[in-house]
Each structure stands twice: as C-alpha cells, then as structure tokens.
C-alpha positions as CSV (number, residue, x, y, z in Angstrom):
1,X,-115.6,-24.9,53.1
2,X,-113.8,-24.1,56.6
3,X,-116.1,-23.5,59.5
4,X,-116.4,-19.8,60.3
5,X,-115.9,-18.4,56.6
6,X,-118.5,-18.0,54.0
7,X,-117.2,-17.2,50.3
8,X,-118.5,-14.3,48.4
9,X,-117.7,-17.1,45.6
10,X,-118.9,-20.4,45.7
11,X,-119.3,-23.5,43.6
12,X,-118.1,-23.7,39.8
13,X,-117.5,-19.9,39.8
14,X,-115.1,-19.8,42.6
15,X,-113.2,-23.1,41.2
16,X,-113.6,-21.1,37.3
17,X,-111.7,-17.9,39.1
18,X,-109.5,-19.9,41.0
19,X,-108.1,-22.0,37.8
20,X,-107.9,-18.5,36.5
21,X,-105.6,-17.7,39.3
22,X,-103.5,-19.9,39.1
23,X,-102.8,-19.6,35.3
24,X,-102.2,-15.7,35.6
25,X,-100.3,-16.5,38.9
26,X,-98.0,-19.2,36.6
27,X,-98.0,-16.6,33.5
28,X,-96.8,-13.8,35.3
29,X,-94.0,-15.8,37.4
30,X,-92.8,-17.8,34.2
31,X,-92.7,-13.9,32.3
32,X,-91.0,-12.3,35.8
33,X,-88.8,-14.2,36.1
34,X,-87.4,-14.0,32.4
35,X,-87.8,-10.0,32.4
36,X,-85.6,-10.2,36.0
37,X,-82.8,-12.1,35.1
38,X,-80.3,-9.5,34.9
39,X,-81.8,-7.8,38.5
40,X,-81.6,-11.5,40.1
41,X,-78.0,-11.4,38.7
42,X,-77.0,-8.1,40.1
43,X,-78.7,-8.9,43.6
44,X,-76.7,-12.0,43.5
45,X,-73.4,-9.9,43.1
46,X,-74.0,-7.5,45.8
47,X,-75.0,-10.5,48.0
48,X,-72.0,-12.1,47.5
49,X,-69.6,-9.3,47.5
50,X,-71.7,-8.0,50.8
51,X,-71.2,-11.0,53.1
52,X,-69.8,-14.4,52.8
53,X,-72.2,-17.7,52.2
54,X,-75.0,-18.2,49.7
55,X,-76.7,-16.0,47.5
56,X,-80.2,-18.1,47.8
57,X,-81.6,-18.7,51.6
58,X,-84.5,-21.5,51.5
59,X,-86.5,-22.4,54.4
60,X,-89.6,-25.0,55.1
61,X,-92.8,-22.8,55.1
62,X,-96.4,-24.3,55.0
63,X,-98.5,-24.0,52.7
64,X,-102.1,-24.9,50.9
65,X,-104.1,-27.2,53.5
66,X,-105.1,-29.4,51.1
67,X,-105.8,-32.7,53.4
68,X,-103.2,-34.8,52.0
69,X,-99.8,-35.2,52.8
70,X,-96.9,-35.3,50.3
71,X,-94.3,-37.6,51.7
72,X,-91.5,-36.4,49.6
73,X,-92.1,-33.0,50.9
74,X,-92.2,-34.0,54.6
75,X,-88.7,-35.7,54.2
76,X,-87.4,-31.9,54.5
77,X,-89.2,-31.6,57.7
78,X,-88.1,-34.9,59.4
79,X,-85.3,-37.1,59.7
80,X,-85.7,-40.8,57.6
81,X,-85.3,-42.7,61.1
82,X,-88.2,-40.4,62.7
83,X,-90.3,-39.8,59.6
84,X,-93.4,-42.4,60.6
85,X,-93.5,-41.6,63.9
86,X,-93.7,-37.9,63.6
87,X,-96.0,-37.7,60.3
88,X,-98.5,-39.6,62.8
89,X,-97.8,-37.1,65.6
90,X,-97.6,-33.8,64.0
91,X,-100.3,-31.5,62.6
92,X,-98.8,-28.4,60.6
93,X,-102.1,-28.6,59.0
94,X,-100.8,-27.7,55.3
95,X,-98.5,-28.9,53.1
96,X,-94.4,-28.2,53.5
97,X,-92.2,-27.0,51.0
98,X,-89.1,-25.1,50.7
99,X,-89.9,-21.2,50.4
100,X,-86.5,-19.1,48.6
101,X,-85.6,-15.9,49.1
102,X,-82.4,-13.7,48.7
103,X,-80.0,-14.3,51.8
104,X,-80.5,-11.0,54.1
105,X,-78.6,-12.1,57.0
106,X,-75.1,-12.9,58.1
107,X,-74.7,-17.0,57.1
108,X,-76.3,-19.5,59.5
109,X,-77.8,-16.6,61.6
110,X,-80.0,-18.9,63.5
111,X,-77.5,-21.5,64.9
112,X,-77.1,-19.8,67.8
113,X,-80.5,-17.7,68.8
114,X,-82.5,-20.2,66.4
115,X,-85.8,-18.6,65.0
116,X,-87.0,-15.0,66.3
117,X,-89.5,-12.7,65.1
118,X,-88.5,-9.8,63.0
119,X,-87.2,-7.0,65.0
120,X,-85.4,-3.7,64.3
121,X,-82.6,-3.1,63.9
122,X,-81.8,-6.8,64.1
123,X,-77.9,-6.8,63.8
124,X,-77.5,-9.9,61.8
125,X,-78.9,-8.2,59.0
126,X,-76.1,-7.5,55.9
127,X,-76.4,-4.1,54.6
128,X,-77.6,-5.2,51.0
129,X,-80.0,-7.2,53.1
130,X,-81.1,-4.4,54.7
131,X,-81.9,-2.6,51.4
132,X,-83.7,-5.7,50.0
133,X,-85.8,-6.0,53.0
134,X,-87.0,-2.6,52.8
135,X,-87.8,-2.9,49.3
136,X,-88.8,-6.7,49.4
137,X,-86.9,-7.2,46.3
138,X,-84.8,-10.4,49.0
139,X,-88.7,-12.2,47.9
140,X,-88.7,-12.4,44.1
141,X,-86.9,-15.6,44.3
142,X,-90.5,-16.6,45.3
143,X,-91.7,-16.5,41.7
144,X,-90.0,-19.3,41.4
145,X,-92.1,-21.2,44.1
146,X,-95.1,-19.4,42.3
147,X,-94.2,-21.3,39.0
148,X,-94.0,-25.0,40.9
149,X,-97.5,-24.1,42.3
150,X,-96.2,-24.1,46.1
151,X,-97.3,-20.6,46.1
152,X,-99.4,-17.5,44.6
153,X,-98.7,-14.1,44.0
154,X,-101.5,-12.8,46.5
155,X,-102.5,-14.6,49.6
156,X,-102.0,-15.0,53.2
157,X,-97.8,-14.8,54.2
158,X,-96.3,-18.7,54.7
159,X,-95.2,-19.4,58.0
160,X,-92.7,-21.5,60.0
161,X,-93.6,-25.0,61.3
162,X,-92.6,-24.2,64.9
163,X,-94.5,-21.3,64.6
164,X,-97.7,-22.7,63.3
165,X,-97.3,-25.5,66.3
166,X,-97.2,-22.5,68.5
167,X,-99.5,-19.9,67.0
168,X,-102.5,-22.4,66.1
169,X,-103.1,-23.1,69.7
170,X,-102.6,-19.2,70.9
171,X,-104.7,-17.3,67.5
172,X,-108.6,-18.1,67.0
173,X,-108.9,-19.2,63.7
174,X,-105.2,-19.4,62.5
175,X,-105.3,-22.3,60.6
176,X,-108.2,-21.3,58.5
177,X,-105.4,-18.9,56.8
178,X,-104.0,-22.4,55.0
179,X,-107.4,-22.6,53.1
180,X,-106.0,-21.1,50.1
181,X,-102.2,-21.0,48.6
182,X,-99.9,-18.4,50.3
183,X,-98.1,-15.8,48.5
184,X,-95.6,-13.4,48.0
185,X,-97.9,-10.3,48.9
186,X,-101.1,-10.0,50.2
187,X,-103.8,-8.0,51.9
188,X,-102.0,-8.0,55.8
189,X,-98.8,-8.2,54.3
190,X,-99.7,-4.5,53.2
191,X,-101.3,-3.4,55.5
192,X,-99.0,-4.8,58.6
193,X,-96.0,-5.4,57.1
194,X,-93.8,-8.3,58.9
195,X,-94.8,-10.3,61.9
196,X,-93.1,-9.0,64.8
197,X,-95.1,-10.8,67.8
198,X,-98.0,-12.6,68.8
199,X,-100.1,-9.5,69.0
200,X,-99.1,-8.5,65.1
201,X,-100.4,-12.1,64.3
202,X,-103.7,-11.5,66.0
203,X,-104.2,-8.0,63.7
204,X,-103.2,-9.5,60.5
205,X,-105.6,-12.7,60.4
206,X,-108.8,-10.4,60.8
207,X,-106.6,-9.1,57.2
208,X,-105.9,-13.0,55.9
209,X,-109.4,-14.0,56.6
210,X,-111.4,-11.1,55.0
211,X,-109.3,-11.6,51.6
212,X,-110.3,-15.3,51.7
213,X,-114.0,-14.6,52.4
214,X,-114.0,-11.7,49.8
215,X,-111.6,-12.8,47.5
216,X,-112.0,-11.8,43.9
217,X,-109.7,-10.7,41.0
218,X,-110.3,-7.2,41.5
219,X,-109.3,-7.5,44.9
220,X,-105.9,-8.9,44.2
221,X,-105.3,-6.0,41.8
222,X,-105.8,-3.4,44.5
223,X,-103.2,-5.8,46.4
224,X,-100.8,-5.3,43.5
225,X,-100.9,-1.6,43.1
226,X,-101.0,-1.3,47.4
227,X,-97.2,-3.4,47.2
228,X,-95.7,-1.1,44.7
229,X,-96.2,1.6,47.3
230,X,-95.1,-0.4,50.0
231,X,-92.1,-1.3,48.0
232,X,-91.6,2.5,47.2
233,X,-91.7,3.3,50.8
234,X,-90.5,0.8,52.5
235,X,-93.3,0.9,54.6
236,X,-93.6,-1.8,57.2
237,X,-89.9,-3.1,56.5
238,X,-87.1,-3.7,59.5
C-alpha cells in the first residue's frame, strides 16, 4: 500500500474487484473494438486523406508501478549500447509501454520543438485532428493497449518519461498516481481535461489520488457516463 493513501478496499476484496476490473476492462475492449471497426476505418481515411504520414501515432507512456522491470519493454526507452547503464540510473517508477492513438498532428511534429504541453490553438494540429481531439475519438486506439493489459478503461492519464523525470521531483505525491493501471478516461481526465502546465498537474492529482483511495465499481461508472458528456461537448479539449 503506498505511503499517504489508505484504500476504501483492502485485502481479498479489493484484489476480488480488481480481477473483476480487469476482466470487464478486457471484455469491453475485446467487444469495442469489434463493434468500431468500420469507425476506426473511416478515421483512418480522413487521417490519411487530411495530412500525409501514418494513420496510428504510438508513443512510450508509463504505466502500472508494479516493482519490476520488463526488459523487453525498456528496449523502446533506451538504446542496446546504453540499456545497462541507464536501467541502473533511471527511475520512471512504472513500467514502459507503447501507448496508440490516432495521428492528430502534422507528421514528426516534435522534431523540431520536441515535447510541449497541450496548448490552444496549437498550429501543428490537422483539422481531422482537431475534430478527434475535441471529441477524443484520436484515443480509441487505446482499447487496444486495454486488451494487452498495459492499460484500463478508467484510471489516472499515462504520462511521458521526461515528464515524470521532471514532474516527480516538482508534484507531492506524483508517483503514487502509478499505483494502479492508467487508462483511457478517468476522474481528472473529466474533470480537467488535458495537462496544460505544471499548475494543471498539481489540480488533477488531488483528482488521481481520490479515485485510487475511493475506488469502487460504481465510481468508474459515474466516470463512464461523466466522458460521454465530455465527448458530447468537447469540454476540456484544445
């Protein structure tokens, strides 16, 4: 149990609700992502008829502390000749894997600011990106990383290594967020919408924290029902 949060579920009844987490969270991806074929295939369409490059953007996220390290997982992290020397070095204090969405922006849109927090109005954004952003239809991919296990439906957003390097040592209590298995919505997604600077980070781990302490299943279907207005609105998109 991480220092600082005390579980409204504990023992075999948290690990009995948990198990049944993660078999509705692998039920409803394997089922989602059948039913959404034909939506995943028009996206991919207007992505590609939009802007040139891929249809699929993947990037390293962190996920699940679960105090072991997966070496094949790290090899997307590190180069071969540097992999030792940094896996002794570096603490991203959760486990790496590749996290898919729809592409949004123009193609290698980092190469020349490298990473930035969301802003609006951000001008590498495509048009059709812009649209799936607002409805957050660019993160269904994500069931897919729901169905390998890297990820839940509900839980706390899945950040950046550089950023975790960065925001661990600036936010109390950051890392206690990689307790549990991030995912696709979740309480501060909905209530803060994307992370826009440090100050936004601060506000939504009071969010990440609460659902871990008061996690139950009835919470995560208030979650539910809260993104299909937030995907109605667009509220808290850029």
């Amino acid at each position: 149990m991480p220092r600082g949060i005390e579980f409204s579920f504990t023992g075999v009844c948290r690990k009995a609700c948990l198990a049944i987490k993660n078999a509705i969270d692998f039920f409803i991806s394997l089922i989602g992502l059948i039913l959404l074929m034909p939506l995943f295939l028009i996206i991919a369409i207007l992505v590609k008829l939009d802007s040139s490059g891929p249809v699929f953007y993947s990037q390293v996220r962190i996920g699940i502390n679960r105090r072991k390290w997966d070496r094949r997982a790290s090899e997307c992290l590190i180069s071969k000749d540097k992999r030792r020397r940094e896996r002794r070095r570096r603490n991203y204090f959760g486990k790496p894997f590749r996290m898919l969405k729809f592409r949004t922006m123009i193609e290698n849109a980092e190469r020349k600011c490298g990473p930035t927090w969301a802003i609006e109005n951000d001008p590498r954004i495509t048009r059709v990106g812009l649209f799936l952003r607002k409805t957050r239809l660019d993160e269904l991919p994500q069931l897919f990383n729901v169905l390998r296990g890297d990820m839940s439906l509900i839980g706390p957003r899945p950040e950046r290594p550089m950023f975790i390097e960065d925001l661990s040592g600036r936010v109390e209590n950051y890392t206690l967020r990689m307790k549990v298995k991030p995912g696709i919505t979740g309480l501060a997604q909905v209530e803060n919408g994307y992370d826009s600077s440090v100050d936004s980070v601060k506000a939504k781990i009071a969010y990440d924290l609460c659902y871990i302490k008061d996690w139950s299943p009835w919470q995560d279907i208030k979650i539910l029902l809260k993104t299909v207005v937030v995907v109605i609105t667009g509220k808290g998109a850029f």
